[in-house]
C-alpha positions in Angstrom: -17.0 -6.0 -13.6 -15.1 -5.2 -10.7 -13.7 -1.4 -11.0 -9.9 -0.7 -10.5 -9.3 1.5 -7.3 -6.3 4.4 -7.7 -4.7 5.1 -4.7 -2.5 7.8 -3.4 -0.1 6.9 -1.3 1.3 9.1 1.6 4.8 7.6 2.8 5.2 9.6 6.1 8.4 10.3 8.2 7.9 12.5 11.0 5.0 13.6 10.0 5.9 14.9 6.5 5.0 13.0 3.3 8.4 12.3 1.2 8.9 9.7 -1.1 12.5 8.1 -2.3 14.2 5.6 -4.5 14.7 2.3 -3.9 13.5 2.6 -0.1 16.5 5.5 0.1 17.4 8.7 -1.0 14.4 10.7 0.9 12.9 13.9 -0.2 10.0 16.0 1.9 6.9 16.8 -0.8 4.3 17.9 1.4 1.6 17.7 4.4 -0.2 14.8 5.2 -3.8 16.0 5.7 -3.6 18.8 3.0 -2.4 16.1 0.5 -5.4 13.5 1.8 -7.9 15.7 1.4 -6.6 16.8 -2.0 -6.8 13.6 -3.2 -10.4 12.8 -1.7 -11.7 15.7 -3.2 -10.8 15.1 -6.9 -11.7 11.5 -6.7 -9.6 8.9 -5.8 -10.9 5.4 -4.0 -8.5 5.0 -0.8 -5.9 6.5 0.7 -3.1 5.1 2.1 -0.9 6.2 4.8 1.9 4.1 5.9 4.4 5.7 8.9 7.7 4.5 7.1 10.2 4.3 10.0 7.8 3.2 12.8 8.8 -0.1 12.8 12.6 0.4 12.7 12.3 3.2 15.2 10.0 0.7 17.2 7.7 3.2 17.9 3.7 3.4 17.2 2.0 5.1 14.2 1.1 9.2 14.7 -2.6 8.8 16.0 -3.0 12.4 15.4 -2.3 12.7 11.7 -5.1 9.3 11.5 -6.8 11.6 12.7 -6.8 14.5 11.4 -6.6 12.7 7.5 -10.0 10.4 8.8 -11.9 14.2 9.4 -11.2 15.7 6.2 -11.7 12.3 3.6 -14.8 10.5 3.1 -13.0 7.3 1.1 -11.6 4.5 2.7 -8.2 4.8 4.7 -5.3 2.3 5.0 -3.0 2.7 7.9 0.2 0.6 8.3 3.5 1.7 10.5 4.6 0.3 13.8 2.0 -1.9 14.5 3.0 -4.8 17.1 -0.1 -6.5 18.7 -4.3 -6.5 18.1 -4.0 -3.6 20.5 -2.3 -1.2 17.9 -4.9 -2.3 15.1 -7.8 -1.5 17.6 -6.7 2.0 18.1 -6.0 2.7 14.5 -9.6 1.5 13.2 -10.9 3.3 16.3 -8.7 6.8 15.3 -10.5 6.3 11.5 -8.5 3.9 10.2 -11.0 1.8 7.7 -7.7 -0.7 6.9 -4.4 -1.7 8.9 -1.5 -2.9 6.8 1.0 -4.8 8.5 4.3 -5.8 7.4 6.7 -6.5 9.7 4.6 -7.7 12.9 3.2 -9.9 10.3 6.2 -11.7 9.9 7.7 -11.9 13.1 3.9 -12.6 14.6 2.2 -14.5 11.8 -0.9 -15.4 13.9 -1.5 -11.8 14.7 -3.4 -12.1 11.4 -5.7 -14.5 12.9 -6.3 -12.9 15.4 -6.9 -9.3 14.1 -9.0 -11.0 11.2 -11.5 -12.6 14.0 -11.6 -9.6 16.2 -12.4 -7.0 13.1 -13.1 -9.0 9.8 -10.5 -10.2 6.8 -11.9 -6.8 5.2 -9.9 -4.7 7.8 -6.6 -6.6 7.4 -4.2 -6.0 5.0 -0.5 -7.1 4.5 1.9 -5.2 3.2 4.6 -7.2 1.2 7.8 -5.6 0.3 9.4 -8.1 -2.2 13.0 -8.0 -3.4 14.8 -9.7 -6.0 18.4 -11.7 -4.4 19.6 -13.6 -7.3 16.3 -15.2 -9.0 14.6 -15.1 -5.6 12.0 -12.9 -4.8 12.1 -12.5 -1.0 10.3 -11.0 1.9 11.9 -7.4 3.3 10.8 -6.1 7.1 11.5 -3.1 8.8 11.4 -0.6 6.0 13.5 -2.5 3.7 16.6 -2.8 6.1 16.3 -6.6 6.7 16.1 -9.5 4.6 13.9 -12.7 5.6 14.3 -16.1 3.8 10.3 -15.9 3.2 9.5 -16.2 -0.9 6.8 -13.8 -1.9 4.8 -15.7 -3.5 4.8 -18.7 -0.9 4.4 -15.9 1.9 1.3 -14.2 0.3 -0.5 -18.2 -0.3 0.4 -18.3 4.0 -1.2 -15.0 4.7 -4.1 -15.5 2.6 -5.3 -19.0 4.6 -4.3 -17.0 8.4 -6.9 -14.5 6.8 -5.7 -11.2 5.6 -8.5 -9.1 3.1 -6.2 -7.9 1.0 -2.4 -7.9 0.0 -0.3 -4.3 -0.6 2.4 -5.7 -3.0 5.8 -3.2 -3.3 8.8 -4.6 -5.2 11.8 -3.2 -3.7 13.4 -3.1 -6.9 11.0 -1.0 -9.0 10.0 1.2 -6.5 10.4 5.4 -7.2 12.3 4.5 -10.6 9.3 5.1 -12.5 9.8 2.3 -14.9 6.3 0.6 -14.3 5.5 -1.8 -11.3 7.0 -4.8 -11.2 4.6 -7.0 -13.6 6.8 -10.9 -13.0 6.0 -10.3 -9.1 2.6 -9.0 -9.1 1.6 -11.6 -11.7 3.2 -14.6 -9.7 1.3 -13.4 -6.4 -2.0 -12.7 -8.3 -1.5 -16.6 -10.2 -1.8 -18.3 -6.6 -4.1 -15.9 -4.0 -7.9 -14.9 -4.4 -7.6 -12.0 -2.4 -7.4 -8.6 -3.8 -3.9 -7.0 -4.7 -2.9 -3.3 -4.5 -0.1 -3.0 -6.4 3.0 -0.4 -5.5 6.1 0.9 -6.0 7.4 2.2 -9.8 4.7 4.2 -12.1 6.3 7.0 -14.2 3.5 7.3 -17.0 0.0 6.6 -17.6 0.6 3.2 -19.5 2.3 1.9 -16.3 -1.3 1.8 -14.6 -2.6 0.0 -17.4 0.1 -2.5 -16.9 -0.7 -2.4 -13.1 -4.6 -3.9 -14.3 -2.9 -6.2 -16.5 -1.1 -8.0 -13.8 -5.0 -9.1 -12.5 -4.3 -6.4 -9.5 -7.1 -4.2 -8.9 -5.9 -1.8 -6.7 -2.9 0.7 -8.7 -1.2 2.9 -6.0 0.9 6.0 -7.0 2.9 8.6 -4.9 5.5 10.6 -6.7 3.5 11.3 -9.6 0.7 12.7 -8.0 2.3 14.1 -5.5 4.4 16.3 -8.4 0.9 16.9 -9.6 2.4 14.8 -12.7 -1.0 13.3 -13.5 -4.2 14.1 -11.2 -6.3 11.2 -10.5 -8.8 12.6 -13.3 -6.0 11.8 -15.8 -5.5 8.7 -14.8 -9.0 7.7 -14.7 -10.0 9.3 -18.0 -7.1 7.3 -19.5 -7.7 3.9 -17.9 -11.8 4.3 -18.8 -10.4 5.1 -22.5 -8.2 1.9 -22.4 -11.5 -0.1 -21.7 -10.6 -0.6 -17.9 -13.3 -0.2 -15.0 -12.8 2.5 -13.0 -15.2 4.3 -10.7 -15.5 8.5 -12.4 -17.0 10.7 -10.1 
């Protein structure tokens, strides 16, 4: 049976880790590395690092905090932030990048997800979808969640599954930092109609919410606030996912 991964994610802006609500309302809660290797150390499966304003600022990803998070981890890595051509994915997987989520380039550049895929292999591609409810449409947000597309989540996720991306990184706008639990009707329409794996994000305030997370047929459960709070360690959430009779991988 395929074990669920838990990953911490580490939202960075200028080189701080800070998390918010809704996309807004930004606080500072630590330093990159110190946090990844934290997290490495007491057993989580990836990390994930995504440079929040990149894209909007139109500038690239901080190689140096890759970097310096690639040295100190030994799980996998996910990088996504202000990635525009193959170029940018080469130098990110070359820096110790093991993934490259893409969001917005995706969009505006679909077949950059061919072409990335070919160069480096489906398992290095991920994209990053940041759904948002308008109405009872669930629609495709770039550029940090400023801008709106007229893409449907679902129908976008089916499209980047056949140009080749590995893996999806679902986060529903509307959940995300409340700390209600993820947003199960999105994840569970996205998971109905792709074959690809699913990390889902944005809204867990409790242990039950990761359980929910695995009930959506996503096996990838990110978290940032609370383990970033030191809420729950990854132990705890392990230990109370392996109790609920869900696969996960205790070191």
């Amino acid at each position: 049976m395929l074990k669920v991964r838990i990953i911490p994610c580490l939202d960075i802006i200028k080189n701080k880790v800070v998390k918010g609500i809704n996309f807004k309302n930004i606080r500072t809660l630590g330093d990159p590395v110190t946090l990844a290797k934290k997290y490495s150390d007491t057993g989580a499966d990836e990390i994930c690092m995504l440079d929040i304003t990149a894209s909007h600022e139109k500038r690239k990803t901080f190689l140096k905090t890759v970097e310096a998070i690639a040295k100190v981890i030994d799980i996998p890595l996910t990088v996504g932030g202000g990635i525009s051509d193959i170029k940018d994915i080469t130098t990110l997987l070359n820096a110790g990048a093991d993934k490259v989520s893409i969001n917005t380039t995706a969009v505006l550049k679909p077949k950059l997800i061919k072409l990335a895929s070919i160069k480096h292999g489906s398992q290095c591609i991920v994209v990053a979808i940041d759904g948002k409810r308008f109405g009872k449409q669930m629609l495709i947000m770039i550029k940090g969640g400023r801008e709106k597309t007229n893409k449907n989540v679902v129908s976008w996720a089916k499209i980047v599954q056949n140009l080749g991306a590995g893996e999806l990184l679902v986060t529903s706008m509307d959940t995300d930092g409340i700390q209600t639990g993820y947003d199960q009707e999105m994840l569970r329409a996205i998971n109905k109609e792709v074959s690809i794996p699913v990390i889902a994000s944005g809204g867990v305030g409790e242990l039950r919410h990761f359980k929910e997370g695995y009930q959506t047929k996503s096996t990838g459960l990110l978290a940032a606030s609370v383990f970033h709070t030191s809420k729950f360690s990854i132990q705890q959430v392990k230990k109370y996912l392996e109790k609920e009779g869900i696969p996960v991988r205790i070191s």
